[in-house]
Legacy VTK file of the C-alpha trace (Angstrom):
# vtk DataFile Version 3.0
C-alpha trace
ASCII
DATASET POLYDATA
POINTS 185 float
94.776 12.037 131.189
92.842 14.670 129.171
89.952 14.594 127.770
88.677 15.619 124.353
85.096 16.267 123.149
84.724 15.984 119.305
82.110 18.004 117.855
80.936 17.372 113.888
77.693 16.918 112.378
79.471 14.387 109.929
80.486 11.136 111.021
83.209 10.520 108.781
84.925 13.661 109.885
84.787 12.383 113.477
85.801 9.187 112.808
89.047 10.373 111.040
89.967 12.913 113.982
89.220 10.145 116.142
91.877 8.183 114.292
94.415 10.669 114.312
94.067 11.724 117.907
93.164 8.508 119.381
96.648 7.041 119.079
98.341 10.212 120.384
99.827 10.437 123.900
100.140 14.292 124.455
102.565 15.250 127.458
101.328 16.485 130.459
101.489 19.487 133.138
104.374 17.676 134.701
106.278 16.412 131.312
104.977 12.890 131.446
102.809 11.429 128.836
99.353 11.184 128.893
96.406 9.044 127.175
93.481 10.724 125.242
89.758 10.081 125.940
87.596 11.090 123.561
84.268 11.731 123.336
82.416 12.458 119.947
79.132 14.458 119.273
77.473 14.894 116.131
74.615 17.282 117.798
76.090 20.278 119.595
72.834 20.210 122.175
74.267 16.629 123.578
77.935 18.121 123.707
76.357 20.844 125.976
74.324 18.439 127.856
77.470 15.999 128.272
79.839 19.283 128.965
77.333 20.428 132.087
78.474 17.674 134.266
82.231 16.617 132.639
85.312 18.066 132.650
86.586 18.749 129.215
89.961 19.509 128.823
89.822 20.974 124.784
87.069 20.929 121.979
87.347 21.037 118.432
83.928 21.979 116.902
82.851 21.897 113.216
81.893 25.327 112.440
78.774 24.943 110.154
76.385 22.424 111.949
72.303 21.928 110.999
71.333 23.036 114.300
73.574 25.475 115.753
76.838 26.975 114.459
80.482 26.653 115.816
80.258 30.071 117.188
77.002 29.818 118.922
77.931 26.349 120.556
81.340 27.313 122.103
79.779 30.615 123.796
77.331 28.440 124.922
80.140 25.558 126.069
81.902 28.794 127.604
79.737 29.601 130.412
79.561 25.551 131.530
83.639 25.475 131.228
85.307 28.858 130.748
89.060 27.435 130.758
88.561 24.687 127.983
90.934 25.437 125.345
88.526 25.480 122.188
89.650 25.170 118.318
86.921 25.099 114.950
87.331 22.994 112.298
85.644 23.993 109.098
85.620 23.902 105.300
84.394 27.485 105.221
86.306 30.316 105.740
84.306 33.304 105.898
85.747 36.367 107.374
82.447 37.166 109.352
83.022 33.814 110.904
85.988 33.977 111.365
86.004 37.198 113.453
82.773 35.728 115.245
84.720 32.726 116.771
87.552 35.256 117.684
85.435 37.580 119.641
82.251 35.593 120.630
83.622 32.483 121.349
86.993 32.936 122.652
88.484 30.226 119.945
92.466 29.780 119.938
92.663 28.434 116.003
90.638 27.920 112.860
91.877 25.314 111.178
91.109 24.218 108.012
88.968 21.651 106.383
90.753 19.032 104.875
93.508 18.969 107.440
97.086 18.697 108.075
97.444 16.210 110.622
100.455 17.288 112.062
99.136 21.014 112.314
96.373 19.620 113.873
97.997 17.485 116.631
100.595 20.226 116.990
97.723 23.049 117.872
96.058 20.586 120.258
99.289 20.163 122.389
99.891 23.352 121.891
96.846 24.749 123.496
96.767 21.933 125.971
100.168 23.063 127.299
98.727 26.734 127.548
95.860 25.523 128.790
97.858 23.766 131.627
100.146 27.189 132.336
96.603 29.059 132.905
95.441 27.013 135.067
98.355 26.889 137.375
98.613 30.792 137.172
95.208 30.492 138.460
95.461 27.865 141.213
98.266 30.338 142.160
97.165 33.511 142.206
93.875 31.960 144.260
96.140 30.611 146.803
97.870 34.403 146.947
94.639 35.485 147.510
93.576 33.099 150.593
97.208 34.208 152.285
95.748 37.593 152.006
92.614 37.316 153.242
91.098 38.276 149.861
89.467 34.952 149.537
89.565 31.946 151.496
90.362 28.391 151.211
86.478 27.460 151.012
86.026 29.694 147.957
89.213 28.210 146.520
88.397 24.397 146.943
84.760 25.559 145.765
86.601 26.961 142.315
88.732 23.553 141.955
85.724 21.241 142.829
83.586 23.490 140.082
86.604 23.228 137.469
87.178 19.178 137.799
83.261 18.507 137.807
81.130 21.553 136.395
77.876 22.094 138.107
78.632 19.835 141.092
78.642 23.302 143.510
75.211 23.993 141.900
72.160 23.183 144.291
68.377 23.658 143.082
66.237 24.106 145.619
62.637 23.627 146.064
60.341 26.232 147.948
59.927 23.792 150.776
64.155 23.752 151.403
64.237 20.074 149.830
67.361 19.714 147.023
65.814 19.362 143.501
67.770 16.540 141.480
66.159 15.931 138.339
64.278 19.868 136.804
61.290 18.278 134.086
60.851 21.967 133.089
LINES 1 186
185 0 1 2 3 4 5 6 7 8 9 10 11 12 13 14 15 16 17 18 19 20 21 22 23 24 25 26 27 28 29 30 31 32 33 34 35 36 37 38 39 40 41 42 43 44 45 46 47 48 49 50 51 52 53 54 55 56 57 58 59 60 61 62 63 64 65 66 67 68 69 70 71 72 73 74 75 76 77 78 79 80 81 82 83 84 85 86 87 88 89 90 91 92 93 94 95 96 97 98 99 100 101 102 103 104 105 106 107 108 109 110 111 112 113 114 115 116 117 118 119 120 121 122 123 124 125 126 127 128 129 130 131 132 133 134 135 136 137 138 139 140 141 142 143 144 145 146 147 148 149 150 151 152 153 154 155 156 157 158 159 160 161 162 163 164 165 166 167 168 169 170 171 172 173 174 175 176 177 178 179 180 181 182 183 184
């Protein structure tokens, strides 16, 4: 299964992706096919929120939002989940932007605003595929490194646990050694 996160300020644009990508089954690490959850956001703060504590396999992001920009959202997104694949969708194509989603935010595409649904579907599995090859070049060049001694299987299982459910290796803790669950600050 992988999971998609949505992210437009415009409901209508979400509602159409979600219509073309619902109904897609996109194949899987192993060649099977697999169903699509997704989740829609039209603010990029509850995307963040939602992205600290679930796995997201791929975003698409709108790149002009009222709030906070395409760019400034997926750098953000980045530090929660480094290895999601992430794509903007926009109906502005300025080359400052442009080189600002390159470089800042790590994007993979820029697609265009209206869009060609099969370009679109075909980029997603496309970067979900690559996305899949990375991460087993990772998981095996980790487990190189525990036969060496360079890390070891703690750190390893640590990584995994981290990558399947971000912040779930984080612990706040209070001065008096108790484990903080719920920060009002």
């Amino acid at each position: 299964m992988y999971r998609l996160m949505l992210v437009d300020d415009e409901e209508n644009i979400l509602n159409a992706l979600r219509r073309v990508l619902g109904t897609l089954l996109f194949a899987g690490p192993d060649g099977e096919k697999s169903e699509v959850v997704i989740e829609t956001f039209r603010v990029p703060e509850k995307a963040l929120e939602r992205a600290s504590h679930t796995a997201f396999d791929l975003v698409v992001s709108d790149y002009r939002m009222p709030t906070m920009n395409g760019v400034a959202f997926l750098k953000a997104l980045k530090q929660y989940q480094p290895n999601i694949a992430r794509l903007i969708l926009s109906g502005y194509a300025d080359l400052d932007g442009l080189i600002g989603a390159i470089n800042e935010a790590g994007i993979s595409r820029f697609i265009a605003k209206p869009w060609n649904d099969y370009e679109l579907t075909a980029a997603i599995t496309q970067q979900l595929a690559y996305r899949a090859v990375l991460l087993e070049n990772e998981r095996l060049a980790d487990l190189t490194r525990v036969q060496q001694g360079k890390i070891s299987q703690q750190e390893m299982a640590l990584k995994q646990l981290e990558l399947e459910h971000p912040g779930i290796t984080k612990v706040n803790w209070g001065p008096d050694g108790s484990v903080i669950l719920f920060d009002d600050h």
